[in-house]
N, C-alpha and C positions, 0 to 999 in steps of 0.2 A: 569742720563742716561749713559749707557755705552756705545752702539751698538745702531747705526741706518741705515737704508737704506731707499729709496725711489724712485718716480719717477717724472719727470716734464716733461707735454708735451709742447711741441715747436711750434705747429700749432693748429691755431684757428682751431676751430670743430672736430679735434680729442677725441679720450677717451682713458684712461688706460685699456687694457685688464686686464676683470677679472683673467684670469690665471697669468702675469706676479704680479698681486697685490698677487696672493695667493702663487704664490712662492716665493715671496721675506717676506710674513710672516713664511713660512717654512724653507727658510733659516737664516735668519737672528740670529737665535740662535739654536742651537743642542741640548739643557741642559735641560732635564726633567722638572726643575723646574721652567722653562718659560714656559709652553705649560697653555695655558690660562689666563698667566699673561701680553701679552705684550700691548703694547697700541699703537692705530695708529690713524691716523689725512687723513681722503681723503674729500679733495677739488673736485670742477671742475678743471681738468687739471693735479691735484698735490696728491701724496699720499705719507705718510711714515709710517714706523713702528720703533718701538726701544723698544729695550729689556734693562733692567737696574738689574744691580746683587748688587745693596744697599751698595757698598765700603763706597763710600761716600756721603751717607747718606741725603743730602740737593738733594732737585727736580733741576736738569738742564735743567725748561722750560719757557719759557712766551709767554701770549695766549694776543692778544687786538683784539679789531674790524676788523683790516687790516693786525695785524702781527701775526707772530707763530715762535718759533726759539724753537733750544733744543741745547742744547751742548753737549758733551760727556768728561770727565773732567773738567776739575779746570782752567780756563783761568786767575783768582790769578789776578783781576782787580785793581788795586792801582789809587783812583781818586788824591790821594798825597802822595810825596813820603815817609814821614813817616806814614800813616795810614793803618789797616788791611785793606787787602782785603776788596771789598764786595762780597757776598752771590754768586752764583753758578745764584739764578733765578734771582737776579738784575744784575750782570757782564751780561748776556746773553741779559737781557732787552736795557739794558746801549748799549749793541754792536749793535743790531737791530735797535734801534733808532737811531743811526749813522749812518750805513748803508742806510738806506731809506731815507736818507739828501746827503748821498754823503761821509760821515766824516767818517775818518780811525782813529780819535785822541785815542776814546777807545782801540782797537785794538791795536796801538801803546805803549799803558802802559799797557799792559796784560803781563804777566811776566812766565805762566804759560802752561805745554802741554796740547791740547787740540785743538777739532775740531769741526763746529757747522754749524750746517743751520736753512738757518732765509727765511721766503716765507711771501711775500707781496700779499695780497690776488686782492686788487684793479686792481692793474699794473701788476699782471699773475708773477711776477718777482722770481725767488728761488737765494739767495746768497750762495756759501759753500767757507768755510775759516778753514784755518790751523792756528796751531800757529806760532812764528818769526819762531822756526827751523821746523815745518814741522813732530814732531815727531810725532804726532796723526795724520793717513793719513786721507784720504778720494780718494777713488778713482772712477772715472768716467766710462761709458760705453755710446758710444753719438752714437746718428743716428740722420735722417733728421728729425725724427718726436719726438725723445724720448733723455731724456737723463735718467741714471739710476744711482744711488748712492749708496755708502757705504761706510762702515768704516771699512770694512776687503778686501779682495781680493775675501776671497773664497766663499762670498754669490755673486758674479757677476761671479764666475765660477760654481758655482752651480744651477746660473736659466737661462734656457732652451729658453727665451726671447732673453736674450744678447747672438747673435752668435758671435764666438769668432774667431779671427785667427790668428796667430802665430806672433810673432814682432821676425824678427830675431836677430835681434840688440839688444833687453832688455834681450830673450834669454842668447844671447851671454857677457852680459854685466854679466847677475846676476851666471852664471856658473865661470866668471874669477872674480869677486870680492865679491859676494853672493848676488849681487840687481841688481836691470837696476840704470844708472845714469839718470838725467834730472829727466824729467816727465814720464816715459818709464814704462813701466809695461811689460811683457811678451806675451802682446797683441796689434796684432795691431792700437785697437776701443777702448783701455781703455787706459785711461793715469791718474796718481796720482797727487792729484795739490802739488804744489811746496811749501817748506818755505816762512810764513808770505806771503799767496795768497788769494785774494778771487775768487772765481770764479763765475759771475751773469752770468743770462740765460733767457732770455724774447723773446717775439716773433720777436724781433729785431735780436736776435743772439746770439753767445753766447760772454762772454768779460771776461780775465785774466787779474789781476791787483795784483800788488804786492806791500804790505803797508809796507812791508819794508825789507830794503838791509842791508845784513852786509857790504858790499864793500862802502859804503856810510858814515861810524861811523864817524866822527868827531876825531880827534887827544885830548886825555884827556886835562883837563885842568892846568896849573902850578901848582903846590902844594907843601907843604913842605912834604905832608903823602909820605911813598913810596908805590910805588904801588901791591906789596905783600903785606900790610896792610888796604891800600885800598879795594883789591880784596876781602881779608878775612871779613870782614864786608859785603862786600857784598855778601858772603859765608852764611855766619852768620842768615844776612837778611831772606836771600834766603828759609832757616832752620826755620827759627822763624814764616813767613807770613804761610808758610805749614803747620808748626806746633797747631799756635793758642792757644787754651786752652786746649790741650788735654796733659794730664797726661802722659800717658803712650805710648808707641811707640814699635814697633816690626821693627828687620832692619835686613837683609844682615852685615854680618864681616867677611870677606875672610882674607888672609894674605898679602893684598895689600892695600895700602895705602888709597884710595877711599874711600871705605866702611868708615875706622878707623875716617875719617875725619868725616863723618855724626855722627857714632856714637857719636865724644868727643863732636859735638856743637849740637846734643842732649843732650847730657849729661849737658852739660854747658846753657842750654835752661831751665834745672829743673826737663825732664821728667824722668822717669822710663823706663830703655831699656830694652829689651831683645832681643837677638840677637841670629842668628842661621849660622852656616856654614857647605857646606855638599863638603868639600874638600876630597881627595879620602885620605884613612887611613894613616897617615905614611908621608904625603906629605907637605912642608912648607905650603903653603894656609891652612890646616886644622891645624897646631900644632903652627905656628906664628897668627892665629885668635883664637887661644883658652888663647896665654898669652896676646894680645892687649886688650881680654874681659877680661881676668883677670885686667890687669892695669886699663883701664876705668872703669870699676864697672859696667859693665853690666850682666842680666841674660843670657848667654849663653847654647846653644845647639848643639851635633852635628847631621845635619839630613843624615839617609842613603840616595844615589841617587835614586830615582826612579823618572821616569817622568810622567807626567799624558797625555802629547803628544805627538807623534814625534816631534824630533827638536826641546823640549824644554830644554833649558841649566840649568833652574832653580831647578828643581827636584820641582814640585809645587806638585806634591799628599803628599810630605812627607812636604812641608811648609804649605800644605793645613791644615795637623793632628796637626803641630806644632802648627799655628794661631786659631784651634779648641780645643786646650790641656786648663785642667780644671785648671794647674797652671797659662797660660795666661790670659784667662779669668776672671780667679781671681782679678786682677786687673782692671778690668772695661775699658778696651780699646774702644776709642769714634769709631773707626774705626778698626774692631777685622778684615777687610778683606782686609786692605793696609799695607804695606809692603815698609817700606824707604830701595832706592836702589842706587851703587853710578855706574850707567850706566851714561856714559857722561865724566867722572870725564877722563880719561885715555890721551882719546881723544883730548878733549875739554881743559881742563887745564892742562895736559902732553904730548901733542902734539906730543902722539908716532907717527912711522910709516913716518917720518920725521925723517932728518939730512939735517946738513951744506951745503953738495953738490948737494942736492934737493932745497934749498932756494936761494943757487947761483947760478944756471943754469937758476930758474926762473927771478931773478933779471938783468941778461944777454938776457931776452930775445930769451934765446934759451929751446922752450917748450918740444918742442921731447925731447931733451937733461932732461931735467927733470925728463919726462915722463919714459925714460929708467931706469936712474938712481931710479926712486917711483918703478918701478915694480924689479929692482934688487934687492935691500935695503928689501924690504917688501915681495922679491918669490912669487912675483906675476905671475900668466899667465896663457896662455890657451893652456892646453895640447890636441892636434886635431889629434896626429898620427892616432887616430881608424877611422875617419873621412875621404870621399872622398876627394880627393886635391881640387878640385876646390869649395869645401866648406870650406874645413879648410883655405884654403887662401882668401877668400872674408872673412870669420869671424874676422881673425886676424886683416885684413886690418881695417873693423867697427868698430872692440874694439878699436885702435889704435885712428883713426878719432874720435871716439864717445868723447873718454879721452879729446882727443885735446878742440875738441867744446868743452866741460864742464867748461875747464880751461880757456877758451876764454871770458867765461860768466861772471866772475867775474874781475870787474878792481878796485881791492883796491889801495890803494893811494903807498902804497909798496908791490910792485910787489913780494915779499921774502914770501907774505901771501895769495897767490894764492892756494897752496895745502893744505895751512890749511882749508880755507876756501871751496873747494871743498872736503872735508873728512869731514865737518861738514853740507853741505848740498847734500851728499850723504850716505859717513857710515854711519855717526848719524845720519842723518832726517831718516835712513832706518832699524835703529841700533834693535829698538822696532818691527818689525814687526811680529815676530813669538809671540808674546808677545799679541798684538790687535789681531793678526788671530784667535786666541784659545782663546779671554777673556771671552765667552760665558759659556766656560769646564772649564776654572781654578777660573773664581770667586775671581781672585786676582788682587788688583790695586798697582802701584808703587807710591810712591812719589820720585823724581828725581830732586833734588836740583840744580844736575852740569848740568841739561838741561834749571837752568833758563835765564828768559833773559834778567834782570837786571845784573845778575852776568855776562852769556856769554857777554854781550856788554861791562864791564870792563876789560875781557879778550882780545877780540878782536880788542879795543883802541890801547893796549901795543902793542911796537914792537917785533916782534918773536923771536930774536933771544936767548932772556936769558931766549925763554920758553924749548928750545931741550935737550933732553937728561936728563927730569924733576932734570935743574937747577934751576929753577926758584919754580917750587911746593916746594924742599927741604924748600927752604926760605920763601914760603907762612905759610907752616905747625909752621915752629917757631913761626909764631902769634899764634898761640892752646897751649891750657894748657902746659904742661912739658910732662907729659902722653903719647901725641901721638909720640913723636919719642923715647922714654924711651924703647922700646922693636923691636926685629929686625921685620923688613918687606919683602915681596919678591918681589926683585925688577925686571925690564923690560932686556932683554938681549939689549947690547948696550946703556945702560944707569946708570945714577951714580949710582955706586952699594951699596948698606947698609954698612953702615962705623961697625956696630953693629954686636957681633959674634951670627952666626945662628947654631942652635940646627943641632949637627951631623946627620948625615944617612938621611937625608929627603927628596923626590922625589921633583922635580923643574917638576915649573907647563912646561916650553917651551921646556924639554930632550923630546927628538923625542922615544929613547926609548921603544919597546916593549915587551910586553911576548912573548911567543912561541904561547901560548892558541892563547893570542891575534891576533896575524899573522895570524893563521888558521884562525879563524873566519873570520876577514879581504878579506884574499883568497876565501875562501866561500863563502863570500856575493857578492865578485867584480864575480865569475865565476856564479855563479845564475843569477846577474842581467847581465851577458854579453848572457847567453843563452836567457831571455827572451827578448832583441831587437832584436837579428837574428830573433826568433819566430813570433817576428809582421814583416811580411813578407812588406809591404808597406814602411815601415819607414829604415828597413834594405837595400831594394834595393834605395831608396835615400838618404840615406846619411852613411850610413857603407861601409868602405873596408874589404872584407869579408876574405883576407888572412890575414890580421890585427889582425881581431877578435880571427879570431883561432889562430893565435899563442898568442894572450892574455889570449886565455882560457885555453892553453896549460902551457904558464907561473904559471897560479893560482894555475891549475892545480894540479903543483909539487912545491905551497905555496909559490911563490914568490910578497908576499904582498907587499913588495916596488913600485910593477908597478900599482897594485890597482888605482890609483890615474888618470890613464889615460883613467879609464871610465867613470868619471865625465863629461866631458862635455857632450858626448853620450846622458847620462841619463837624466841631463839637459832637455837636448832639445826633449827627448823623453816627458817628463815630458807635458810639456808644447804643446805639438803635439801633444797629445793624446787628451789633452783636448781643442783642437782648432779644427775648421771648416774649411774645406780647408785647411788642414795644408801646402800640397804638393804644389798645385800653388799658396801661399803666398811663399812659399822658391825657387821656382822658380825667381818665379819676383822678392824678395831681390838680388837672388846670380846673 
């Protein structure tokens, strides 16, 4: 199963409206080739639907007398720590039966992304559970009498049930960093459950429980291994329980290091690669991943960009033709619709977005002080000049507080690991989600090693400091064959840079750099979308300064795309106000 949603009622003698069941079967998947296929379960009290696009391949269900659970991915259940995984329909069974006793222990050894709900038919009860980081969401829509569920965002904006109204704080969160932090969604009745969360709901209430803390890990234990070789085995692992028996493998090879690593420990696993990158012509990422395939011995491709969504990063219509091509299939691919991805890897084990002055403000104690220096270092912010004052300054102030709380919530044993660990249960629990929103259209699943969480917990043991400025990854990588540093990489601004000489003339993924073309276009689209918020006349007199505007549109006007950038948050929050109920007296009563 890939996609599910559903509903549970809260109160004896209620029922599920036939409409709200019938548009959350309408929502729940867009893709032609669901419409007749999807399968659904309605209880007294309880319904769901889910749509499954076959990635991979084993049923994510189990049915008994009293239970039902389905999962949607690979929760990667290890009853020991050397033994494969079990199965997709026993890991789910194994989890349910725990849950209905109380026991989180399964859950605890789950290693894998993945989100699932389990309804206890006896006790009216529904559980919903994330994996440790949270990357498979699930997200809520509650009232007194209903609660409603999903695994994407935009089938709980798409039915007509769940009235919606505007969160101006996840708003304002996900326009200065691209997500709400916390639990926060863009609404004020919906909220996403959290990393390693279950969430139970019975006629008693509702109850949030969390089976487990990164801030809680235990200090490693003495050893003679060092812990760069330690990690990589558990790299290694991470690759191999994923992998199984399958032969052959299809992955992501950019010109950054991430990728290179899955590839060489597939490679060193036995499978057969092929590999594809769709770097723009001419530009390190595409000409430094075409000599790393060269050196590993993988079947390499290059795909042109096209996307099959908005906002997807991946170019999936042309990975879609690539994973469909008669040479891939040639090889008998056990799973011809997953795709090994090194999302995680940047973050998680290179600890970008971080420095020195960021881990000693927080080790002092002084969080503001942090907090400044993360939004300097990273250009972070919220540009609100188009915005009336007394918005733009309640906004600022939220994002500001919001950071604060976030950073509060976590007390690891060293305080120096406070922003790593709020970028790993924010960026990253959030990192995937254009990803789930659209997995309905794109028919493609990730496998994501650097999101396990066997490996992240060896990560997060280690003290922080020799991981900044991927010092620490240089020296993970020396455990991999000779291969993977044997050809140059492109490496992160502000970090140790490739000691190896890189091929002349080649565009750097992070040059700000435009065309002219580019510019225009740029200019073009920031003066379209500034005419159409004056247009919606409601939204324009509360919240645009309207001498603002016009000179913004003046600016584009005569193609000064530099400023483009300051109609971002506008749109944002247009974005999100359009599709909420009461949008106006919800921003009232925030500001």
């Amino acid at each position: 199963m890939s996609i599910f949603a559903g509903v549970f009622v809260r109160r004896p003698g209620q029922h599920i409206p036939p409409r709200l069941m019938e548009e959350l079967r309408v929502s729940v998947s867009r893709h032609p080739d669901d419409i007749g296929t999807l399968q659904e379960l309605t209880e007294d009290g309880f319904f769901v639907v889910k749509a499954d696009i076959g990635a991979l391949g084993i049923p994510g269900n189990f049915f008994s007398s009293d239970l039902t659970a389905f999962v949607a991915g690979d929760p990667i259940l290890q009853t020991l720590p050397d033994a494969m995984p079990l199965p997709r329909s026993e890991s789910i069974q194994t989890i349910a039966c725990d849950l209905v006793t109380g026991q989180h222990h399964s859950l605890r050894s789950c290693r894998g992304t993945f989100c699932a709900v389990v309804y206890e038919s006896s006790a009216h009860r529904v559980h919903l559970i994330t994996d440790k980081l949270g990357i498979r969401p699930i997200y809520c829509w509650v009232s007194p009498d209903y609660i409603v569920f999903a695994t994407a965002l935009r089938i709980l904006e798409a039915v007509s049930f769940c009235k919606k109204s505007i969160n101006l704080l996840g708003t304002a969160e996900t326009a200065c960093y691209g997500y709400p932090l916390s639990d926060r969604t863009p609404y004020q009745n919906i909220f996403s459950l959290l990393a390693g969360e279950v969430v139970s709901v019975d006629a008693d209430g509702l109850r949030r429980q969390n089976y487990w803390r990164w801030d809680e890990l235990p200090a490693p234990a003495p050893s003679d291994i060092l812990p760069s070789e330690r990690i990589y085995r558990h790299f290694q692992d991470a690759v191999k329980v994923r992998l199984g028996e399958q032969k052959t493998a299809a992955a992501f090879l950019s010109g950054g290091l991430d990728s290179r690593a899955i590839v060489a420990a597939l490679k060193g696993a036995g499978a057969k690669v092929f590999t594809a990158n769709f770097g723009p012509p001419g530009s390190q990422d595409q000409v430094l991943g075409q000599l790393a395939a060269d050196r590993l011995g993988s079947h390499h491709s290059y795909l042109q960009q096209r996307a099959l969504v908005e906002g997807d990063p991946y170019s999936k219509a042309t990975v879609r033709d690539w994973l469909n091509s008669a040479e891939y299939l040639a090889h008998a691919p056990q799973h011809p619709c997953v795709v090994w991805s090194g999302d995680g890897g940047s973050v998680g084990l290179g600890h970008v977005y971080l420095n020195p002055d960021i881990i000693a403000a927080t080790r002092a104690g002084d969080l503001q002080g942090a907090v400044d220096k993360f939004m300097s270092y990273n250009r972070w912010g919220l540009p609100v000049k188009l915005l009336k004052r007394h918005i733009a300054t309640a906004l600022a102030d939220m994002v500001n507080q919001g950071i604060l709380s976030e950073l509060k919530s976590v007390q690891p044993a060293d305080p120096g690991r406070i922003f790593h660990l709020f970028l790993m249960l924010n960026d990253q629990r959030r990192h995937m989600f254009n990803h789930f929103e659209n997995l309905d259209l794109t028919r493609i699943e990730f496998e994501m090693p650097f999101f396990d969480g066997e490996f992240m917990t060896e990560v997060l043991r280690e003290a922080i400091d020799p991981f900044l400025r991927h010092v620490f990854y240089l020296e993970w990588l020396k455990c991999f064959p000779p291969g993977v540093l044997e050809t140059p990489w492109q490496a992160y601004p502000n970090h140790v840079p490739c000691p190896l000489q890189q091929p002349a003339k080649l565009s750097y993924q992070w040059d700000s750099e435009s065309t002219l073309g580019e510019s225009k276009d740029k200019s073009d689209a920031a003066l379209s979308g500034a005419r159409k918020l004056l247009c919606e006349s409601g939204f324009s007199r509360e919240f645009l300064r309207y001498g603002h505007m016009r000179l913004f549109m003046l600016l584009m006007h005569f193609g000064k795309a530099e400023h483009a950038y300051l109609l971002h948050v506008p749109s944002v929050i247009y974005r999100y106000w359009s599709r909420s109920l009461a949008a106006t007296d919800s921003m009232q009563e925030a500001v």
